[in-house]
C-alpha positions as CSV (number, residue, x, y, z in Angstrom):
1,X,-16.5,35.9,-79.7
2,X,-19.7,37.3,-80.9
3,X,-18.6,36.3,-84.7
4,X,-17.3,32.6,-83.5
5,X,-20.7,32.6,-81.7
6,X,-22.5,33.1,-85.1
7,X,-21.0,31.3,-87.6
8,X,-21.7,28.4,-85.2
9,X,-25.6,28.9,-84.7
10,X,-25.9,29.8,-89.0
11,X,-23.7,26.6,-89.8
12,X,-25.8,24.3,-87.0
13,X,-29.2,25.9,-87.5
14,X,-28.9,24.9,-91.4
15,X,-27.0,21.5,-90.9
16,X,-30.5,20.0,-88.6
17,X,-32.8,18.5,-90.0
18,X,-35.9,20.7,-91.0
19,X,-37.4,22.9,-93.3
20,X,-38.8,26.1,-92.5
21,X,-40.8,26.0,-95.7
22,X,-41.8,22.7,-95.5
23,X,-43.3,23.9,-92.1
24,X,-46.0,26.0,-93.9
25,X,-47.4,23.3,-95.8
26,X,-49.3,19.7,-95.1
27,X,-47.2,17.2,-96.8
28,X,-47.8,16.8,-100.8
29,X,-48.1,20.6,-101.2
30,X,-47.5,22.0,-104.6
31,X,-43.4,22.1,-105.4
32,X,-44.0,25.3,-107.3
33,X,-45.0,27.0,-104.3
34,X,-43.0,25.4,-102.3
35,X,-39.9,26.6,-104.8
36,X,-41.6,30.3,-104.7
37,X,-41.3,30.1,-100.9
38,X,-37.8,29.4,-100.6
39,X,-36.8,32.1,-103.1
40,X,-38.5,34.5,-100.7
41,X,-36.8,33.3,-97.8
42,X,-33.6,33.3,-100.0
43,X,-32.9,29.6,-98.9
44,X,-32.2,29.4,-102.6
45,X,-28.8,31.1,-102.7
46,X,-25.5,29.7,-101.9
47,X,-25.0,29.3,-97.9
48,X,-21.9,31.6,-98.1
49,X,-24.2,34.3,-99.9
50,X,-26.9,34.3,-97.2
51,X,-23.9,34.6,-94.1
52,X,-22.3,37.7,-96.0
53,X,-26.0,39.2,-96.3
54,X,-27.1,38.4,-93.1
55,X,-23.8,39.8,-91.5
56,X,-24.3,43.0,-93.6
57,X,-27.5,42.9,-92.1
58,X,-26.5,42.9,-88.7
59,X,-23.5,45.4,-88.9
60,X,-26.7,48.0,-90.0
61,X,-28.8,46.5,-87.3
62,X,-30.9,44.6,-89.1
63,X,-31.6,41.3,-87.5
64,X,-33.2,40.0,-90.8
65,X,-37.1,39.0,-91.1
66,X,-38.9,36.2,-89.4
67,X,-39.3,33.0,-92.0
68,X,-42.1,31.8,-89.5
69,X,-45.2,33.6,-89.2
70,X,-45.8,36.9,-91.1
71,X,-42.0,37.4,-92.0
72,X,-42.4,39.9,-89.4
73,X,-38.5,41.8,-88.7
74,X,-36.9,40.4,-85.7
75,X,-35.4,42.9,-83.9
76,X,-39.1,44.2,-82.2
77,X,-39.9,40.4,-81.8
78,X,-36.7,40.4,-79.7
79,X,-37.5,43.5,-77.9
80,X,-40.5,42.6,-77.3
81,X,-39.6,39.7,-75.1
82,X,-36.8,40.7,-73.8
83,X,-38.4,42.9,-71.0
84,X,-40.2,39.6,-69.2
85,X,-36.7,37.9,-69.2
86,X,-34.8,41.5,-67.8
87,X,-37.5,41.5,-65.1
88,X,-36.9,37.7,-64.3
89,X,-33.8,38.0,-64.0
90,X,-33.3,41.0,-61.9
91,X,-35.4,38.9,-59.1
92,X,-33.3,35.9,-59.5
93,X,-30.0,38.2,-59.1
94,X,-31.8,39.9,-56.1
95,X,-32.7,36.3,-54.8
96,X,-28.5,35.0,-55.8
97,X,-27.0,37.7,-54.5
98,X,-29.0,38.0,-50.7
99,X,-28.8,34.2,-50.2
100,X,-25.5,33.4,-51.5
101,X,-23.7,36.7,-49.7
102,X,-25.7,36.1,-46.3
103,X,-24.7,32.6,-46.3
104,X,-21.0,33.1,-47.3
105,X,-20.5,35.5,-44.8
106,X,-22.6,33.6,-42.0
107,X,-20.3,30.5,-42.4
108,X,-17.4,32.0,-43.0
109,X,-17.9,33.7,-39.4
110,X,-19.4,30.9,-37.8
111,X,-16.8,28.2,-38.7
112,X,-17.4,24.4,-37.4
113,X,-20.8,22.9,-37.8
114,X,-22.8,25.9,-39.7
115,X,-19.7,26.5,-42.0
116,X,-19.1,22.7,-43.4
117,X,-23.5,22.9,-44.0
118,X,-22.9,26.1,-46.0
119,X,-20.3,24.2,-48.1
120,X,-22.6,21.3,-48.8
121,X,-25.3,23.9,-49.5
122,X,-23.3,25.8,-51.8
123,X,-22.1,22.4,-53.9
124,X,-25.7,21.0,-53.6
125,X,-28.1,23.5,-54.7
126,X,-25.5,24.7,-57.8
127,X,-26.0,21.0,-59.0
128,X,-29.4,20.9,-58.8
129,X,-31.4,21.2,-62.3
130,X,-33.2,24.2,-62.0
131,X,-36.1,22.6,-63.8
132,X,-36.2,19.7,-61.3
133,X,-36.1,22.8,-58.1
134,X,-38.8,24.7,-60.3
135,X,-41.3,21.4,-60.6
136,X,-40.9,21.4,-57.1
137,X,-41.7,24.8,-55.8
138,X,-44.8,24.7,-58.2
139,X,-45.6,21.4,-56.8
140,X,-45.4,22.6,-53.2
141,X,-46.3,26.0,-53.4
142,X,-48.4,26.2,-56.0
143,X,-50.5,23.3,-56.0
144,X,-50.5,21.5,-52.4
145,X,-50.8,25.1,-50.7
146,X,-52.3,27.0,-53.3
147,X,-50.3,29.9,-52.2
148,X,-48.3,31.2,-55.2
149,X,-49.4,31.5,-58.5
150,X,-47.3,29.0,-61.2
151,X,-47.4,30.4,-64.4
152,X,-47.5,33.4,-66.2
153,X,-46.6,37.1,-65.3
154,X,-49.9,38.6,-64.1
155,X,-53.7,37.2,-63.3
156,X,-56.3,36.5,-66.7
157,X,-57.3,40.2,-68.1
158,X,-54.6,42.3,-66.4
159,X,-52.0,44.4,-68.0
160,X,-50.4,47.3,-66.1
161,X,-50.3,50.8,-68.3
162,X,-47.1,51.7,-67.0
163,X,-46.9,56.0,-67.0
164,X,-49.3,58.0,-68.5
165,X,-48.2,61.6,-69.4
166,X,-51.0,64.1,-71.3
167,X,-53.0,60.9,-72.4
168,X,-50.0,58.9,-73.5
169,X,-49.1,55.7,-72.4
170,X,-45.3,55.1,-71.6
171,X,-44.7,51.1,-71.0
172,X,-41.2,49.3,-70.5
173,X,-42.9,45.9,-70.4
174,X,-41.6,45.0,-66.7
175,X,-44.9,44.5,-65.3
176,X,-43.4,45.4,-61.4
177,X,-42.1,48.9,-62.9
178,X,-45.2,49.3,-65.2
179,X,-47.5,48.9,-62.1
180,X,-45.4,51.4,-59.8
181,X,-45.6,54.2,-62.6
182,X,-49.0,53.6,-63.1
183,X,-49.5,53.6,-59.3
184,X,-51.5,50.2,-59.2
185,X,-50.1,48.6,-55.9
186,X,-52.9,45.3,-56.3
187,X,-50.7,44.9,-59.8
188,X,-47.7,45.2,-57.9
189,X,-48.3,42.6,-56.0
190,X,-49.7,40.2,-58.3
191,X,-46.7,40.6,-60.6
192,X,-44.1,40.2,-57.7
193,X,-46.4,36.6,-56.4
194,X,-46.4,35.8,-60.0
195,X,-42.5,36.3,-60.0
196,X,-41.3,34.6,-56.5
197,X,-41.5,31.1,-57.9
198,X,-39.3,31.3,-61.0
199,X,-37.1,34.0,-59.8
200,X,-36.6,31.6,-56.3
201,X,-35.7,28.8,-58.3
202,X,-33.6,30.4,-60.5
203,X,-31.6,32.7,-58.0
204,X,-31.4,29.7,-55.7
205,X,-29.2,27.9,-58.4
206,X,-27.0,30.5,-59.0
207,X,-26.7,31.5,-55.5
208,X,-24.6,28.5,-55.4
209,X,-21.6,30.3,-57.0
210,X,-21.5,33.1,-54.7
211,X,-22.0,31.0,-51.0
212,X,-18.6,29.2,-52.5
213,X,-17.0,32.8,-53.8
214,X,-17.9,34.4,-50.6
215,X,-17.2,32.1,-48.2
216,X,-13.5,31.7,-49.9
217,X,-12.8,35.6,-50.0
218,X,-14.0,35.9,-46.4
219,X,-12.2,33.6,-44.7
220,X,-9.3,35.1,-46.6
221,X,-10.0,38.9,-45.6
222,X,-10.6,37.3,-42.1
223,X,-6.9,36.8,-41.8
224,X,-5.8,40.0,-42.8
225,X,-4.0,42.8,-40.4
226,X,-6.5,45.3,-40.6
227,X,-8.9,42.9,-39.2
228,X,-6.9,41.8,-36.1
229,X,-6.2,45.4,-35.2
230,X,-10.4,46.0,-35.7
231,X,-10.4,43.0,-33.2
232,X,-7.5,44.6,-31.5
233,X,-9.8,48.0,-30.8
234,X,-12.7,46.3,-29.4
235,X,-15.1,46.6,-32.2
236,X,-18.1,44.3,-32.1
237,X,-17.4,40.9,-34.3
238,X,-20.4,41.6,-36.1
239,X,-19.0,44.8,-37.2
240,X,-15.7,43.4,-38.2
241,X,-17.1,40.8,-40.1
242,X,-19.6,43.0,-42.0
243,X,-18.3,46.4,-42.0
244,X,-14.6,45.3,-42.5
245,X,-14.4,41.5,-43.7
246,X,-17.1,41.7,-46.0
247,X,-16.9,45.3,-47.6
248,X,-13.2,44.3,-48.8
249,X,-14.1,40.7,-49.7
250,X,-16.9,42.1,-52.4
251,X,-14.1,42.7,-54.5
252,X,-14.0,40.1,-56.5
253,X,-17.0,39.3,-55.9
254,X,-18.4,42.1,-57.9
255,X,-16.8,40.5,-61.5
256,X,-18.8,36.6,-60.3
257,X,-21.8,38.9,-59.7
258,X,-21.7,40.8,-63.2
259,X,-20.6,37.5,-64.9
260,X,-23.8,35.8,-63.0
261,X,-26.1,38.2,-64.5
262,X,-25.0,37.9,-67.9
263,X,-25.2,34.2,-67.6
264,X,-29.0,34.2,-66.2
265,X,-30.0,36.3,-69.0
266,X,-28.9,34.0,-71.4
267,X,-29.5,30.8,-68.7
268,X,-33.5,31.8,-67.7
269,X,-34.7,29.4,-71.0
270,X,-35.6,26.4,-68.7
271,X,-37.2,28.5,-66.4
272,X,-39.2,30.6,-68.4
273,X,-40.6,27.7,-70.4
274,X,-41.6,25.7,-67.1
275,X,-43.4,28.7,-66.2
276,X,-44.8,30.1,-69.4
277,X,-43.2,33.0,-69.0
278,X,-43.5,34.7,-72.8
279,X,-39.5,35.9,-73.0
280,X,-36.5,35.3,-74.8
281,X,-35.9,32.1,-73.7
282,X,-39.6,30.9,-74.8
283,X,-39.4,32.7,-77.6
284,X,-36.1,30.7,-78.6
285,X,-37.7,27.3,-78.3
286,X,-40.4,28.4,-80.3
287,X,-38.0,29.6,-83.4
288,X,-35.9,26.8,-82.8
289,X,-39.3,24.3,-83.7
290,X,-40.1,26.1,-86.3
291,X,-36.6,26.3,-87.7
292,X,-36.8,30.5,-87.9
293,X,-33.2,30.6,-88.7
294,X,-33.0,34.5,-88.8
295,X,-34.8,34.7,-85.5
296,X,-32.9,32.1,-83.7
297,X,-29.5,33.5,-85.1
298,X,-30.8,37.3,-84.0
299,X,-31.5,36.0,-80.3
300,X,-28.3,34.6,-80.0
301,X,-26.4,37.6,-81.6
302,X,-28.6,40.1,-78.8
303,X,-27.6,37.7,-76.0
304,X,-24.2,37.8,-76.8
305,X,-24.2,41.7,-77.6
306,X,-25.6,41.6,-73.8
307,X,-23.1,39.3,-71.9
308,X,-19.9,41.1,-74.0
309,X,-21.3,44.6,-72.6
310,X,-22.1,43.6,-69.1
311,X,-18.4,42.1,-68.9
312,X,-17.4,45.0,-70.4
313,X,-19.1,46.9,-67.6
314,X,-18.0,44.6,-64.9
315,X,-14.4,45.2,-66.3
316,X,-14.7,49.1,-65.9
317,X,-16.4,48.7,-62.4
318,X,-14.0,46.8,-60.9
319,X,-11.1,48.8,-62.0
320,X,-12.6,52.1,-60.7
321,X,-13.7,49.8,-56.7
322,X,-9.8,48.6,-57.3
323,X,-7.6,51.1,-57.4
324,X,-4.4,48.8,-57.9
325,X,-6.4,47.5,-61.1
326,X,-5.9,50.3,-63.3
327,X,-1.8,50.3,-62.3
């Protein structure tokens, strides 16, 4: 999947229109250095040269050098960002996972009234463009009530220190964790205000899938044997629904939630552009304008690394919950 995935991005990132030398230069620049440019980039070479070497590249974990900028490498560019997109997306999952399992569960209970508005929630808010809910949120809550901040990870001038240990500085580049080792709780805060917009209107979208996946399993597991003979003993509904129901309806559940992840990850582009959030997905765009092939085939190449091994994961996890998996 991963090699499909790049021979696609190399063949379409050199078939657009674009130059990345041409980039550098106002228009009539000298063709000599122009020609000296592209020999240093190795544009020069045959295209089927430049995917063997950049695949030898990668299979030494070398993600090749920047052709924008400084031709800095780009595998720290890519770590460098990739923090501010982890920590985005670990809210929205937080925010996915609460609303879409409370909600699943609540109408699968309920039935009736409540139940059919949890379906048209769940089919709604998955259609909406989280752009379009993101606009909104920073419309409402941002400027009408001034209440949440709209852009950015932290306030002007602040940058948590993360853990210091015998004068040394230790940083991960998640600003929440950074903050809690360092022991700042006004940083804390401001990250986490800085955070509920984007990861709201990301996680709300997503929470879409698991109101529908929920929902489904529950009333499912709702009809099972152990569950009448829960009922049977008395128990409180509550506690059959959430003790019994639920625990055994997570299942599956668990493989949409590990897929969900690996798809925000890769998904949180819009979002972190609308909110000028500096991580992979901003980074992308950028590399993308400046046709930084390297840089835009190593992005895609990490993501993918990322969503095979959290499948991967998911794969392992659910066969050690399910017992009857591994038979």
């Amino acid at each position: 999947m991963i090699m499909i995935l790049l021979s696609i991005v190399f063949i379409i990132m050199r078939v657009l229109p674009g130059n990345p030398v041409l980039l550098r230069f106002e228009k009539n620049a000298d063709p000599a250095l122009i020609a000296s440019f592209t020999h240093q980039l190795g544009l020069d070479r045959p295209l089927y040269v430049q995917y063997v070497d950049y695949l030898w590249g990668l299979l030494h974990g070398n993600f090749g050098t920047s052709m924008a900028g400084d031709f800095e490498p780009v595998g720290p560019q890519i770590l460098s960002r990739f923090p501010a997109t982890l920590e985005l997306t670990f809210y929205a999952f937080i925010v996915a996972v609460v609303v879409g399992v409370f909600l699943g569960a609540f109408g699968a209970r309920k039935g009736g009234v409540p139940d059919e508005g949890v379906k048209v929630f769940g089919i709604l808010i998955y259609a909406f463009p989280v752009f379009f809910l993101g606009m909104i949120l920073q419309l409402v809550f941002g400027i009408w009530i001034h209440l949440l901040p709209v852009s950015g990870r932290l306030g002007a001038g602040v940058m948590p220190t993360g853990l210091s240990i015998d004068g040394v500085q230790y940083q991960t580049g998640i600003y929440t964790l950074d903050s809690l080792l360092s022991g700042n709780v006004t940083e804390f805060i401001d990250a986490v205000r800085h955070l509920i917009l984007p990861a709201t209107a990301l996680g709300l979208v997503i929470s879409g899938v698991f109101v529908r996946m929920t929902r489904a399993n529950m009333m499912e597991t709702m009809r099972s044997d152990f569950v009448t003979a829960a009922r049977a003993r008395g128990l409180n509904e509550k506690t059959v629904v959430y003790s019994y129901a639920l625990r055994n309806a997570m299942l599956p559940i668990v493989t949409i939630m590990g897929l969900q992840f690996a798809i925000l990850l890769s998904g949180a582009i819009l979002t972190e552009t609308e909110f000028s959030i500096l991580g992979l997905g901003t980074y992308l765009i950028d590399r993308v304008n400046f046709r930084d092939y390297t840089a835009v085939q190593g992005t895609v190449v990490f993501l993918a690394l990322l969503i095979s091994s959290v499948s991967l994961f998911v794969d392992i996890l659910y066969a050690y919950l399910d017992p009857r998996v591994r038979l």
